[in-house]
N, C-alpha and C positions, 0 to 999 in steps of 0.2 A: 504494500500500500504506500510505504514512505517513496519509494521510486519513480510510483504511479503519480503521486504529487509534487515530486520534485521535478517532474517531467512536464508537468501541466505549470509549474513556475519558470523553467525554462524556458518554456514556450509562451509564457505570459498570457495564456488561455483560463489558469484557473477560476479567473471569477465570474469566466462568462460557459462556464463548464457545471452540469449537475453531476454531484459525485453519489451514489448512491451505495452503500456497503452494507451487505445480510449476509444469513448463510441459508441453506436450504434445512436443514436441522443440527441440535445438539447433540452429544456423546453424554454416557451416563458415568464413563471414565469413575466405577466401581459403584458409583450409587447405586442401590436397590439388588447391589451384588453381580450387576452385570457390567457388560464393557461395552464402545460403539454406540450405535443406533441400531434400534429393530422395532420392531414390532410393540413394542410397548409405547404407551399414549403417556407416560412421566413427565413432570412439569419440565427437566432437564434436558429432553427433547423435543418438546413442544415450544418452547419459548428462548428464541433467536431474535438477534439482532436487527432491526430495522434503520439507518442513519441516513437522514437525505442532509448535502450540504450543498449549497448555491449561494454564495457571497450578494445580499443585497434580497433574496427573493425566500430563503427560506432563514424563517429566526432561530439565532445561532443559539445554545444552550440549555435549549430544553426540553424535558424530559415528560411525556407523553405517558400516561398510564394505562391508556386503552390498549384493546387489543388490533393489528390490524393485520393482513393478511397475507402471504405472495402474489395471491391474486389481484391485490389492490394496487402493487406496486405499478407498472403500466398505463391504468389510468389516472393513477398521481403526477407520470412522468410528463403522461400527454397535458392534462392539464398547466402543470407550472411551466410545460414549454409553449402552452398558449395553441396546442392544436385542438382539434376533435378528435374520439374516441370513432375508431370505426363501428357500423352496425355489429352489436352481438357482442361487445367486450363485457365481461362481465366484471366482480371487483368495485370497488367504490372508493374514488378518489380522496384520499387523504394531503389535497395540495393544501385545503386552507388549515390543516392542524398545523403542514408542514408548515407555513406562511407563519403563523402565530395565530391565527385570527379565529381557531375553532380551537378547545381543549380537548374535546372526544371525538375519539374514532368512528362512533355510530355502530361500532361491532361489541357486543356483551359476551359474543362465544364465535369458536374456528371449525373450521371443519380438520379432520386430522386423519389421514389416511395412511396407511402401507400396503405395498403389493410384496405380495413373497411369489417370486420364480423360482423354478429351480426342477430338477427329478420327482423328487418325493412332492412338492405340490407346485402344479404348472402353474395354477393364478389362484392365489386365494388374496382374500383381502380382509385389512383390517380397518374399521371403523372407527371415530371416536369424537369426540368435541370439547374442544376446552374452553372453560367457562371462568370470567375472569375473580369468582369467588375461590377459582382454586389456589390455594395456599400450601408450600409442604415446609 
């Protein structure tokens, strides 16, 4: 990441650049007795990172307590870059939390899935939702 920014300073783009940094899931890295990511719906893999930076368009500092989604990311993107969202996108723009000008996400719970491929089960799935009273 420090490369990626030292490169957008370089190039004297950074502040007209949206930086956006998640992950797609957490590791449980021993909690609940297991290692990675799988199949379990645990607060430690459910709840990643979201950070939008844009010098001037997104307010610098802070910290959002709702929940918001992967899905939402996209149409937050198109919004603060001032486009429209094609027909069918689904996700709900998170540009004015990002902006400062809203405090909540409008999402109370996520949706949370896993697919296991493999031999022994070719597509099973797992289910789940997390709900922002979950606390561990």
């Amino acid at each position: 990441m420090g490369r990626i920014l030292a490169t957008l300073d370089e190039l004297k783009i950074r502040d007209n650049t949206l930086i956006v940094f998640t992950s797609d899931h957490g590791d449980l890295l021993g909690d609940h007795q297991y290692w990675f990511k799988g199949f379990y719906h645990f607060h430690q893999c459910t709840r990643t990172p979201l950070i939008f930076h844009w010098t001037g368009r997104v307010k610098a500092g802070q910290k959002v307590e709702g929940m918001a989604q992967a899905i939402d990311i996209f149409p937050t993107v198109m919004e603060l870059a001032g486009l429209k969202n094609p027909p069918g996108v689904q996700g709900r723009s998170q540009a004015k939390v990002a902006a400062g000008g809203e405090t909540g996400t409008g999402n109370s719970s996520a949706l949370i899935e896993f697919l296991f491929r493999g031999v022994e089960a070719p597509a099973r799935r797992t289910t789940g939702r997390r709900t922002s009273c979950a606390r561990w």
